[in-house]
Every structure is written in C-alpha cells, then in structure tokens.
Backbone atoms as SQL, in Angstrom:
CREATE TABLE atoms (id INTEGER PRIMARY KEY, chain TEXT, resi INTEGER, resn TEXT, atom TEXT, x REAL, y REAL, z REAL);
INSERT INTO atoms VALUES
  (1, 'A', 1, 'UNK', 'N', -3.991, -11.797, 3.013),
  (2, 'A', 1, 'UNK', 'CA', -2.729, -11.135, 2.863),
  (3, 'A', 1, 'UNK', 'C', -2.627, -10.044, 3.918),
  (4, 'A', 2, 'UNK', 'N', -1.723, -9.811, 4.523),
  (5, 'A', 2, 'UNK', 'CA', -1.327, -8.737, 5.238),
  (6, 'A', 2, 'UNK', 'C', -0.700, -7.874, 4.391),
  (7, 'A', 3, 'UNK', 'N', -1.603, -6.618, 4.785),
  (8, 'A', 3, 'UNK', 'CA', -1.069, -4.910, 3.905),
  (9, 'A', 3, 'UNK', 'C', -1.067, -4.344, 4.962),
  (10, 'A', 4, 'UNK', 'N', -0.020, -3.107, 4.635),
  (11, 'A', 4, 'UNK', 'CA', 0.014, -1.805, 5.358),
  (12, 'A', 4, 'UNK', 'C', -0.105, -1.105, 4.202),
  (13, 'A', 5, 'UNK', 'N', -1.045, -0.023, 4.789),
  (14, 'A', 5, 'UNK', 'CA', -1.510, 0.851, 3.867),
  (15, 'A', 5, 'UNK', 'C', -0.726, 2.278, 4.386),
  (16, 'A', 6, 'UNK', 'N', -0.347, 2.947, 3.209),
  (17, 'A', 6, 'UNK', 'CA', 0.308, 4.285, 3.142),
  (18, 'A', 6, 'UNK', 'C', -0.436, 5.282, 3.240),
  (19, 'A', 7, 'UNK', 'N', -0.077, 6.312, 4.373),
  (20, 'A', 7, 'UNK', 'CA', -1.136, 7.453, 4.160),
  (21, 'A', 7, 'UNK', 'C', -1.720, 7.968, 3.179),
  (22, 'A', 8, 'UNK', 'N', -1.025, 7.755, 1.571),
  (23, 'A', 8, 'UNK', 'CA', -1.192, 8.460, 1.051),
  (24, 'A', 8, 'UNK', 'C', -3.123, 7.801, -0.483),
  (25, 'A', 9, 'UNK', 'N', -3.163, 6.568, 0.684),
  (26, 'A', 9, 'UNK', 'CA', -3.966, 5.674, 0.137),
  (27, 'A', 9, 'UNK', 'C', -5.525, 5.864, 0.388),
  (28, 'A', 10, 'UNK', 'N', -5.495, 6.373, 1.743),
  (29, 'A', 10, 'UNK', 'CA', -6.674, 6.998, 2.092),
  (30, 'A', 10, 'UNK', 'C', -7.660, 5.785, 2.643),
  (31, 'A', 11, 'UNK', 'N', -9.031, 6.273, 3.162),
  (32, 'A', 11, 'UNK', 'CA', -9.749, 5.271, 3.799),
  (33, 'A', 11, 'UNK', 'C', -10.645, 3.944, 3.170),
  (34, 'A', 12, 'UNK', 'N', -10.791, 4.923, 1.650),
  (35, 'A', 12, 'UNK', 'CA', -11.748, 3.976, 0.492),
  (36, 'A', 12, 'UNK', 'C', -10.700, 2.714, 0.065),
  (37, 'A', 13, 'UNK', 'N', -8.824, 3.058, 0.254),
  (38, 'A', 13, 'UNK', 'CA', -8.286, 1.552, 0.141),
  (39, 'A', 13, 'UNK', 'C', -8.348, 0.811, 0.694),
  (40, 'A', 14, 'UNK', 'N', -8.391, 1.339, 2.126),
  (41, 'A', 14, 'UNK', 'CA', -8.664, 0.662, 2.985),
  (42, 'A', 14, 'UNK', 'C', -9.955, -0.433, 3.329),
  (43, 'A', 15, 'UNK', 'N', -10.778, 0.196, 3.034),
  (44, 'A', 15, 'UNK', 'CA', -12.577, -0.970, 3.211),
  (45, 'A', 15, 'UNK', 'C', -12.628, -1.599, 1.595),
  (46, 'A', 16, 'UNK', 'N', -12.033, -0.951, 1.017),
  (47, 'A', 16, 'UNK', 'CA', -11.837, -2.199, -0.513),
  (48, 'A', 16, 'UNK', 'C', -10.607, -3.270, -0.172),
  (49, 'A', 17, 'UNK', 'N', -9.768, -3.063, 0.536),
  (50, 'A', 17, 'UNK', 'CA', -8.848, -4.270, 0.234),
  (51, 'A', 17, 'UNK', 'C', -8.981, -5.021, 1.790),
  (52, 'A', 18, 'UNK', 'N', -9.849, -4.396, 3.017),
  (53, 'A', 18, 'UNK', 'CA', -10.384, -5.230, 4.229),
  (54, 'A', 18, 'UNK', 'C', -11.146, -5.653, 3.864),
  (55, 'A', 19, 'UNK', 'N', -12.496, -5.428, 3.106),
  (56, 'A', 19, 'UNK', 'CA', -13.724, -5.811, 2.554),
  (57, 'A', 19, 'UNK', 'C', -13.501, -6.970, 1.596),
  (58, 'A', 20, 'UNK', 'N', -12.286, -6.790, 0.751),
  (59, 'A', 20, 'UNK', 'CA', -11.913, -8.235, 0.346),
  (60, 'A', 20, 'UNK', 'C', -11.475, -9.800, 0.725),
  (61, 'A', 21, 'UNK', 'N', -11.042, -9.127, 2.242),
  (62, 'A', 21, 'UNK', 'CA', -10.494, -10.297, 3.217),
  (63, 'A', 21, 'UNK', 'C', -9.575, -10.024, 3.623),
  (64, 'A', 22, 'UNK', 'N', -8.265, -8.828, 3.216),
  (65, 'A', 22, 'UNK', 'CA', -6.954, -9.114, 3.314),
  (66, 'A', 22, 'UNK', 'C', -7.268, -8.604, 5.487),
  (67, 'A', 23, 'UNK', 'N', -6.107, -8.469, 5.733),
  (68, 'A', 23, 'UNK', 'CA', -5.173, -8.321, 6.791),
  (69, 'A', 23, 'UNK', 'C', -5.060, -6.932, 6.874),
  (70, 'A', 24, 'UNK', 'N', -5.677, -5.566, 6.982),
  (71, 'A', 24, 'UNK', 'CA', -5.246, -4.563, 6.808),
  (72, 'A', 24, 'UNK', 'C', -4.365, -3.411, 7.687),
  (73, 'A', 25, 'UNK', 'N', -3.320, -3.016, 7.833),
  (74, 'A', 25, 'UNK', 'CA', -2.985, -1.582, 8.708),
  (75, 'A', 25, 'UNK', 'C', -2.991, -0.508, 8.020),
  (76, 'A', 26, 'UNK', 'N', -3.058, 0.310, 8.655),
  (77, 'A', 26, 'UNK', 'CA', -2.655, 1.694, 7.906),
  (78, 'A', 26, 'UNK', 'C', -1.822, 2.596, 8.402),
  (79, 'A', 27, 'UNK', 'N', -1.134, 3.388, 7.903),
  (80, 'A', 27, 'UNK', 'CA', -0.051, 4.534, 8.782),
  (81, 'A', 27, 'UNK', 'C', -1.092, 5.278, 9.329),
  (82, 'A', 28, 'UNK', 'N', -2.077, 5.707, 9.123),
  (83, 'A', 28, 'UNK', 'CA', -2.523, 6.578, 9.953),
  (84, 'A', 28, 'UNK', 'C', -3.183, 5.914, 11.154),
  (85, 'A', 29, 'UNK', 'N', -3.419, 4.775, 10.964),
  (86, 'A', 29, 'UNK', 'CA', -3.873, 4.278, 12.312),
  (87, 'A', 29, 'UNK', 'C', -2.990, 4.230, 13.219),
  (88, 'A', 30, 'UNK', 'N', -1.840, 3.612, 13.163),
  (89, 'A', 30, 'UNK', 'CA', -0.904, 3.581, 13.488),
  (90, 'A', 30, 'UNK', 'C', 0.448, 4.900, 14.053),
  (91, 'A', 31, 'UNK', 'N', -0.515, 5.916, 13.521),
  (92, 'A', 31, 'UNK', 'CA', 0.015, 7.096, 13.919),
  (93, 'A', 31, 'UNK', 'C', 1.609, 7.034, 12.855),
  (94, 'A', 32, 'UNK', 'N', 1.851, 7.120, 12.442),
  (95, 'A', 32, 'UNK', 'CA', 3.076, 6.672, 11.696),
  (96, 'A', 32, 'UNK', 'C', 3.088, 8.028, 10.504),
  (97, 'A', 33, 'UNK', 'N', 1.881, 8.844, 10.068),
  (98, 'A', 33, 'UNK', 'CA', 2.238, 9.999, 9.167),
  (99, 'A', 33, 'UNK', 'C', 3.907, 10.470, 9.483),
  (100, 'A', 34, 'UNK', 'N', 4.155, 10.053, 10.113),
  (101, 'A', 34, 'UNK', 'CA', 5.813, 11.655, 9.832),
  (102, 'A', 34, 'UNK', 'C', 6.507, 10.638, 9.942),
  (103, 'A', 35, 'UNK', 'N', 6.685, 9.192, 9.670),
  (104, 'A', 35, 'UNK', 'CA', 7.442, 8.170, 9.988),
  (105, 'A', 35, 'UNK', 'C', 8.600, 8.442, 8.928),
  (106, 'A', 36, 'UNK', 'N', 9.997, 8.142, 8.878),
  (107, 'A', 36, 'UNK', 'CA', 10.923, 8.268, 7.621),
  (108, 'A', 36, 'UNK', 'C', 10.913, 6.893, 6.849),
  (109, 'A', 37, 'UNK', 'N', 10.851, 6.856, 5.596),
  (110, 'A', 37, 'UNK', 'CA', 10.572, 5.194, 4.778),
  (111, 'A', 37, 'UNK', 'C', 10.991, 4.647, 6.073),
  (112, 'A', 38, 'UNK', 'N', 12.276, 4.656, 5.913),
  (113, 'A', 38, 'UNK', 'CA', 13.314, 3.501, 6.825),
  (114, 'A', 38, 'UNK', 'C', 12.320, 2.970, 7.792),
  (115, 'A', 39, 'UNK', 'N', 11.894, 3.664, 8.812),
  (116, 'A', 39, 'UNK', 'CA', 11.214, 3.664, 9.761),
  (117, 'A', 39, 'UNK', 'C', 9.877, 2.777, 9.569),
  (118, 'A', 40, 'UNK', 'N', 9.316, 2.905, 8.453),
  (119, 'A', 40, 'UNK', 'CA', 7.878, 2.922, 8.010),
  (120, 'A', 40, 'UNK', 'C', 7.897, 0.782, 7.344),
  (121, 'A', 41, 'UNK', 'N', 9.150, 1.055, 6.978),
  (122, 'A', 41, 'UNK', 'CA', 9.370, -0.326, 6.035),
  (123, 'A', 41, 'UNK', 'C', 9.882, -1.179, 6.924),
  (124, 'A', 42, 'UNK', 'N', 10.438, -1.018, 8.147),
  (125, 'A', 42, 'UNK', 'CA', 10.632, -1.661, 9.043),
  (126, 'A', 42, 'UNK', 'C', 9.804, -1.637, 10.106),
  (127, 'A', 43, 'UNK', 'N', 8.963, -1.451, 10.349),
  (128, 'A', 43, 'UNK', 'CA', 8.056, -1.439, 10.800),
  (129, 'A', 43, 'UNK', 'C', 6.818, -2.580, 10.362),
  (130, 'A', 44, 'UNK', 'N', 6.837, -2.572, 9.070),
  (131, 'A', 44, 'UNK', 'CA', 5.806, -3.855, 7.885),
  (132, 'A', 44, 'UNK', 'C', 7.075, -4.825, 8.276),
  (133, 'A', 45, 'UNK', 'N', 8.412, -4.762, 7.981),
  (134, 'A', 45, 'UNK', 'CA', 8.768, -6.045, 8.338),
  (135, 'A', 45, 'UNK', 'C', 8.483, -6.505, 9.875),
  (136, 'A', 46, 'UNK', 'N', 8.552, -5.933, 10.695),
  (137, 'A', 46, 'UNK', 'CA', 8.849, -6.128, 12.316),
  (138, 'A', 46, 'UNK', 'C', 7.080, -6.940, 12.444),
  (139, 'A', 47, 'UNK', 'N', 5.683, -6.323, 11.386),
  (140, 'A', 47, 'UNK', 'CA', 4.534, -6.625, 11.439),
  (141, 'A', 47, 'UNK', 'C', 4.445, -7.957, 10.215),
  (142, 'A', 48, 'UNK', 'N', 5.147, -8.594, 9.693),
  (143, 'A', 48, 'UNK', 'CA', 5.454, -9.013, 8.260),
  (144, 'A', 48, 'UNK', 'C', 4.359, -8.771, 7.737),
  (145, 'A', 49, 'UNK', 'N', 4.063, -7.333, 7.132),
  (146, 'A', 49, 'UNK', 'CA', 3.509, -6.981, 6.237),
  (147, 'A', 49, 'UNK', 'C', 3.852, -6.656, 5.215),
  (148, 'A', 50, 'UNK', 'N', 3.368, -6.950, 4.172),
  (149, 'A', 50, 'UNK', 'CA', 3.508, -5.782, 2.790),
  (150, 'A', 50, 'UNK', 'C', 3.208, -4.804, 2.462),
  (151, 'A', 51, 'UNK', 'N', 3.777, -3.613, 1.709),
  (152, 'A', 51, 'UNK', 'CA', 3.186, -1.967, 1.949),
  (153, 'A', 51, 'UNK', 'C', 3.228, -2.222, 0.683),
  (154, 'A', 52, 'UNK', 'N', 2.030, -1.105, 0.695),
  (155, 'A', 52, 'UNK', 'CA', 1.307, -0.920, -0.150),
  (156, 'A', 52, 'UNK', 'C', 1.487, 0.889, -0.271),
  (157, 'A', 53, 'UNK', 'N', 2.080, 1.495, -1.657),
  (158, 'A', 53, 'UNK', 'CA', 2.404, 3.262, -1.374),
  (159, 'A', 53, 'UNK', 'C', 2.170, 3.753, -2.756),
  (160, 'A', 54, 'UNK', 'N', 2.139, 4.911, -2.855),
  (161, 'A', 54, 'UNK', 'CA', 2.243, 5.761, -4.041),
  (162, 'A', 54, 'UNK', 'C', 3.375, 6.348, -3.847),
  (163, 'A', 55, 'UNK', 'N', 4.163, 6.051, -3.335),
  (164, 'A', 55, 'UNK', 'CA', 5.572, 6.862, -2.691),
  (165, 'A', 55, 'UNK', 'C', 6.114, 6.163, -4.243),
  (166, 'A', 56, 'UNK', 'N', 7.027, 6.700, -4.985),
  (167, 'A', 56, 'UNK', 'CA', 8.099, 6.335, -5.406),
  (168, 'A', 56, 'UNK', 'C', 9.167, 6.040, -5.079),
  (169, 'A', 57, 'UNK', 'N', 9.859, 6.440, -3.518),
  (170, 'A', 57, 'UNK', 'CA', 10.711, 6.285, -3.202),
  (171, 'A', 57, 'UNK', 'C', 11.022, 4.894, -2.888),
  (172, 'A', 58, 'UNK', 'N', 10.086, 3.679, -2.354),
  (173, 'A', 58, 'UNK', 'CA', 9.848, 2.658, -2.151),
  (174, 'A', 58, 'UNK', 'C', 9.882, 1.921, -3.299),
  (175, 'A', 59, 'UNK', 'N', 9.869, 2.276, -4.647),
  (176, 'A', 59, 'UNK', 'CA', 10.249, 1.198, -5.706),
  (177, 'A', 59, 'UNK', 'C', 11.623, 1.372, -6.096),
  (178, 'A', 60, 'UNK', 'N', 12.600, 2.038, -5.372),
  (179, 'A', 60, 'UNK', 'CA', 13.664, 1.964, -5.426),
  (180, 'A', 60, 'UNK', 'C', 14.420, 0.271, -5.091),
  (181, 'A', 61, 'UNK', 'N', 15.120, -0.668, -5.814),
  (182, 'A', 61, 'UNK', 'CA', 15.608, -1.992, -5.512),
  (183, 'A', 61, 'UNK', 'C', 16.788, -1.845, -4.466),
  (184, 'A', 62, 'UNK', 'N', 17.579, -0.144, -4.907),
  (185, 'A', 62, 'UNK', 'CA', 18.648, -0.523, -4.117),
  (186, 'A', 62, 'UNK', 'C', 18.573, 0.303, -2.695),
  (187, 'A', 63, 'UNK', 'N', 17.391, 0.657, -2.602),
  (188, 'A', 63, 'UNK', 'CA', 17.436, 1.033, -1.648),
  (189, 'A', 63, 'UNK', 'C', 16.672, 0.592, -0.458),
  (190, 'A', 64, 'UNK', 'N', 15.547, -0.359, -0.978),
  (191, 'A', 64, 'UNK', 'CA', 14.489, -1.154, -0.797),
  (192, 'A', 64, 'UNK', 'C', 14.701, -2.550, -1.040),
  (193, 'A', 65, 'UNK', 'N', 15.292, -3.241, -0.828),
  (194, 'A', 65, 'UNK', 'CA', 15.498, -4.257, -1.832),
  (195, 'A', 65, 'UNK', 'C', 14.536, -5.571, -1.648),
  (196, 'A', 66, 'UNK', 'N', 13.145, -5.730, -2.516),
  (197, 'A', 66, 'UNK', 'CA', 12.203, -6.303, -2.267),
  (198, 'A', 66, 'UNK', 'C', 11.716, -7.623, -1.917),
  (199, 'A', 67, 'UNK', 'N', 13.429, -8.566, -1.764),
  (200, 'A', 67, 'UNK', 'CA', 13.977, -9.998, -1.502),
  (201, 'A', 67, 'UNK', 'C', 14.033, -9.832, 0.264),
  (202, 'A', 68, 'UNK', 'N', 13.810, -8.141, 0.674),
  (203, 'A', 68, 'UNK', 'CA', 14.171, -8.730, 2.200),
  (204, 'A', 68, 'UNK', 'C', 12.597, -8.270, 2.976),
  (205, 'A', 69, 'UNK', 'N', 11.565, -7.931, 2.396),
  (206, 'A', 69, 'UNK', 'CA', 10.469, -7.200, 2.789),
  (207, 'A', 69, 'UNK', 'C', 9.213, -8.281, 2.381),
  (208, 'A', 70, 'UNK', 'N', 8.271, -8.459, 3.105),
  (209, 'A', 70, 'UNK', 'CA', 6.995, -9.078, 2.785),
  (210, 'A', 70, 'UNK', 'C', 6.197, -8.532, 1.371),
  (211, 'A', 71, 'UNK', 'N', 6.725, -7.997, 0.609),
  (212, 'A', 71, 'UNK', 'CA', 6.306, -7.241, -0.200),
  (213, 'A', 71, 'UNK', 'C', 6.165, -5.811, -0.487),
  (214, 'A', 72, 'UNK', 'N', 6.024, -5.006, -1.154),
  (215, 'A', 72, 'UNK', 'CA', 6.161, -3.661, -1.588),
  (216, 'A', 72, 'UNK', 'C', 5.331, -3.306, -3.084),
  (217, 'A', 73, 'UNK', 'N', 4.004, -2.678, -2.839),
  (218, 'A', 73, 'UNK', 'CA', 3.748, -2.636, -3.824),
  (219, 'A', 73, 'UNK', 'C', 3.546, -1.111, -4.458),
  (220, 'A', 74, 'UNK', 'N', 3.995, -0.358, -5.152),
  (221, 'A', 74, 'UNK', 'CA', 4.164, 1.208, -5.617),
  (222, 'A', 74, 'UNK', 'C', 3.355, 1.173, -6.684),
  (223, 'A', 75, 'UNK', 'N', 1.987, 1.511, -6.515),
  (224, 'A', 75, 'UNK', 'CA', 0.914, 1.488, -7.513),
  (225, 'A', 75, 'UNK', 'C', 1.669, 3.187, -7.883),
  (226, 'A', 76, 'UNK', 'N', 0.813, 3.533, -9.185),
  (227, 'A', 76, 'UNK', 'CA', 0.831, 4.502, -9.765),
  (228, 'A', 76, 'UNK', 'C', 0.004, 5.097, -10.946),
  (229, 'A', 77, 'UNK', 'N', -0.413, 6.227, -10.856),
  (230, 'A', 77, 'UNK', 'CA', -1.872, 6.722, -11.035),
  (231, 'A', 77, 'UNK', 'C', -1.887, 7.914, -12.310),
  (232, 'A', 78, 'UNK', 'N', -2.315, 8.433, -13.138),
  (233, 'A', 78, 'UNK', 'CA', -2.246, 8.950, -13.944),
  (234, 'A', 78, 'UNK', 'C', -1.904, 10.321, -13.668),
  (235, 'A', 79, 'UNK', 'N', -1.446, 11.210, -14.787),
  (236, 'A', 79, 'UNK', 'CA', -0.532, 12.873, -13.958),
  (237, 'A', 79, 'UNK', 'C', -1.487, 13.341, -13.226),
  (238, 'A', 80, 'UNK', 'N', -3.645, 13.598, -13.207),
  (239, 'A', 80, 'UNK', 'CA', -4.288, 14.511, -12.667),
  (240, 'A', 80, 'UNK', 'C', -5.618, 13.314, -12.034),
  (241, 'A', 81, 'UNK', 'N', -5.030, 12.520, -11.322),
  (242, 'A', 81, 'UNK', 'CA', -5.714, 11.368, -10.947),
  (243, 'A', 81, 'UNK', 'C', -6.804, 12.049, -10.048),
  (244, 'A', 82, 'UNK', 'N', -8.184, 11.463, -10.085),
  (245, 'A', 82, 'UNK', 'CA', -9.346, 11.832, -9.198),
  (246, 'A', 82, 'UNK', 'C', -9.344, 10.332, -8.039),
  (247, 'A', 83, 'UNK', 'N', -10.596, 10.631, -7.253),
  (248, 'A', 83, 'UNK', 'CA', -10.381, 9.409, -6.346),
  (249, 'A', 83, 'UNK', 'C', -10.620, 7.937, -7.434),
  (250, 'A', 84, 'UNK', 'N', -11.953, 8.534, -8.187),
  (251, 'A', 84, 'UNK', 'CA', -11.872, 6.894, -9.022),
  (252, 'A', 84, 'UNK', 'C', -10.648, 6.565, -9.833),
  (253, 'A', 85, 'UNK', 'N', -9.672, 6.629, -9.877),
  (254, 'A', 85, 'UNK', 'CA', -8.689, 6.263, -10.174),
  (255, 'A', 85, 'UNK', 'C', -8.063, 4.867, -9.692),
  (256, 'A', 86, 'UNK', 'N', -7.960, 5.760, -7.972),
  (257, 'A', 86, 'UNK', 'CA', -6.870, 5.260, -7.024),
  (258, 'A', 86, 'UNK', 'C', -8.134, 3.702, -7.155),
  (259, 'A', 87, 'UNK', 'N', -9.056, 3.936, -6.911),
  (260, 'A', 87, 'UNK', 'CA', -10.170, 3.111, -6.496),
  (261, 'A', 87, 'UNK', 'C', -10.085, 2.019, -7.529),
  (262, 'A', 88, 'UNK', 'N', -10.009, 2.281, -8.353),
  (263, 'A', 88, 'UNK', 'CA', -9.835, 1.541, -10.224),
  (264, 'A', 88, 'UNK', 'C', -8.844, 0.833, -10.315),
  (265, 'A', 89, 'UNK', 'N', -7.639, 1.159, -9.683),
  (266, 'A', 89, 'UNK', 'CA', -6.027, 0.688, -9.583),
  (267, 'A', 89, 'UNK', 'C', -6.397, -0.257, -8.238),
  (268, 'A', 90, 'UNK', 'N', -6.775, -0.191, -7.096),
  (269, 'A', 90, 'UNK', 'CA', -7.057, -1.151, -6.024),
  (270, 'A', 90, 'UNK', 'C', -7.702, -1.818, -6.380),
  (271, 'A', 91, 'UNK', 'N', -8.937, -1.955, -7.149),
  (272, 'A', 91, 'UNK', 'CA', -9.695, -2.810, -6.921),
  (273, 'A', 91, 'UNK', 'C', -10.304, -2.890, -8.911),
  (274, 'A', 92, 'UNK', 'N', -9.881, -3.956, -9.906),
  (275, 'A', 92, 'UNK', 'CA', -10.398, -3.528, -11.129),
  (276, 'A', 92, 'UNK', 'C', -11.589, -4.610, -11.677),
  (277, 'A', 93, 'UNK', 'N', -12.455, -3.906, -11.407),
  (278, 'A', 93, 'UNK', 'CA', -14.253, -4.336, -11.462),
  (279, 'A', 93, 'UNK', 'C', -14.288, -5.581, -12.164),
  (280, 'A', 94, 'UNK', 'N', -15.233, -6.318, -12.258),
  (281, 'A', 94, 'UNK', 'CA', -15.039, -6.840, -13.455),
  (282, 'A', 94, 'UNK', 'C', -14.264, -8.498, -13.868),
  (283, 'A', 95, 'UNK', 'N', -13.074, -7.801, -13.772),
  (284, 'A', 95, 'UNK', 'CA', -11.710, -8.712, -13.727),
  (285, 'A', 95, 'UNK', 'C', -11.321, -9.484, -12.783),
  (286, 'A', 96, 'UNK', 'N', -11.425, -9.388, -11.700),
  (287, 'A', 96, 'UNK', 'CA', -11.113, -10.123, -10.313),
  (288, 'A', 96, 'UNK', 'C', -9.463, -9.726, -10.335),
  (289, 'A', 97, 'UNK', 'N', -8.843, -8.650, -10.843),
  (290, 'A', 97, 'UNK', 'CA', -7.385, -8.487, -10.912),
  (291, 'A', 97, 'UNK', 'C', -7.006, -7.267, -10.223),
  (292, 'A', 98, 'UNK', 'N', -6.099, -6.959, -9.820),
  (293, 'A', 98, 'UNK', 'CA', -5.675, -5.784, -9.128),
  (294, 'A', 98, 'UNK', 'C', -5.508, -6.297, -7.512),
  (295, 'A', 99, 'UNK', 'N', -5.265, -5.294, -6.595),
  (296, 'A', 99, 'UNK', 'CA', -4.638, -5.583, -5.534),
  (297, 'A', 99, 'UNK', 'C', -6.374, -6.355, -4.701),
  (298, 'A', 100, 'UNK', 'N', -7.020, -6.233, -4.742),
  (299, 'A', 100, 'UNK', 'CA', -8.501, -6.803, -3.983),
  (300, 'A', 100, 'UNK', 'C', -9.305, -7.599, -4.746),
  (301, 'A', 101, 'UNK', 'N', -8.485, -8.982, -5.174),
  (302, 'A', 101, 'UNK', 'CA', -8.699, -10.117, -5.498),
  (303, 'A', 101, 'UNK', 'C', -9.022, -11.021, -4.612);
C-alpha cells in the first residue's frame, strides 16, 4: 500500500507500517510541515497515495471527499495519549488488524 504519513505520526509509524511492507512517505521527509491540507492532499493524490493523519480536519466528507483521494485515514487516540498508544492504533499486536497488516 502506498501511505503518506502526517507529521503528526512521527518516526515509530513510520518503521511499523515500512517494516510491514507498505510504500511509505512522510511530510517531513518531504519537507511539507507548513503545507495547507489542500496542498498536502493533493500532493498524496498527484503521488496516489493515501494519508494517513491525526488531523481532524481531513475526516471532513465535504471537504475531503474520500471517493476522489487514494484513501484518507484519521486515526484517533485517547484525550492524554502516550507514544504506546499511537503505536497500539498503527499496529494491534496480536490480531494482525490495524493499519500494519
């Protein structure tokens, strides 16, 4: 699978969901931190990637609308989330389920 990863995902999503096989970018590789969505989501299309964010703004339908994008996925993490969280939500042990299947 091709992902773009959101700054806000950090490097441990990154070697869990490359380490699984997928296709990975990231905004920060990419230099892309100050990018505006618009910018950022067209950009995964122009790469046909799927993003991958904690942004809320991106699970918006009408503003995003997820019929024209390689995917969009807006994980979301508990109110005082630590890193094993984010890590728990990418990748869930065990199960073979979550985004690093």
């Amino acid at each position: 699978m091709r992902l773009k990863l959101d700054e806000n995902l950090g490097s441990q999503g990154y070697s869990i969901l490359a380490g699984a096989g997928h296709d990975v970018s990231t905004v920060t590789h990419q230099q892309l931190e100050s990018a505006i969505d618009q910018e950022l989501i067209d950009k995964c299309l122009a790469e046909n990637r799927g993003l991958v964010s904690l942004d809320l703004d991106f699970a918006n339908p009408l503003r995003f609308n997820p019929s024209h994008y390689s995917g969009i996925a807006v994980l979301r993490l508990p109110s005082k989330p630590g890193v094993a969280d984010l890590i728990d939500l990418i990748r869930t042990p065990g199960t073979g389920e979550g985004l690093a299947r």
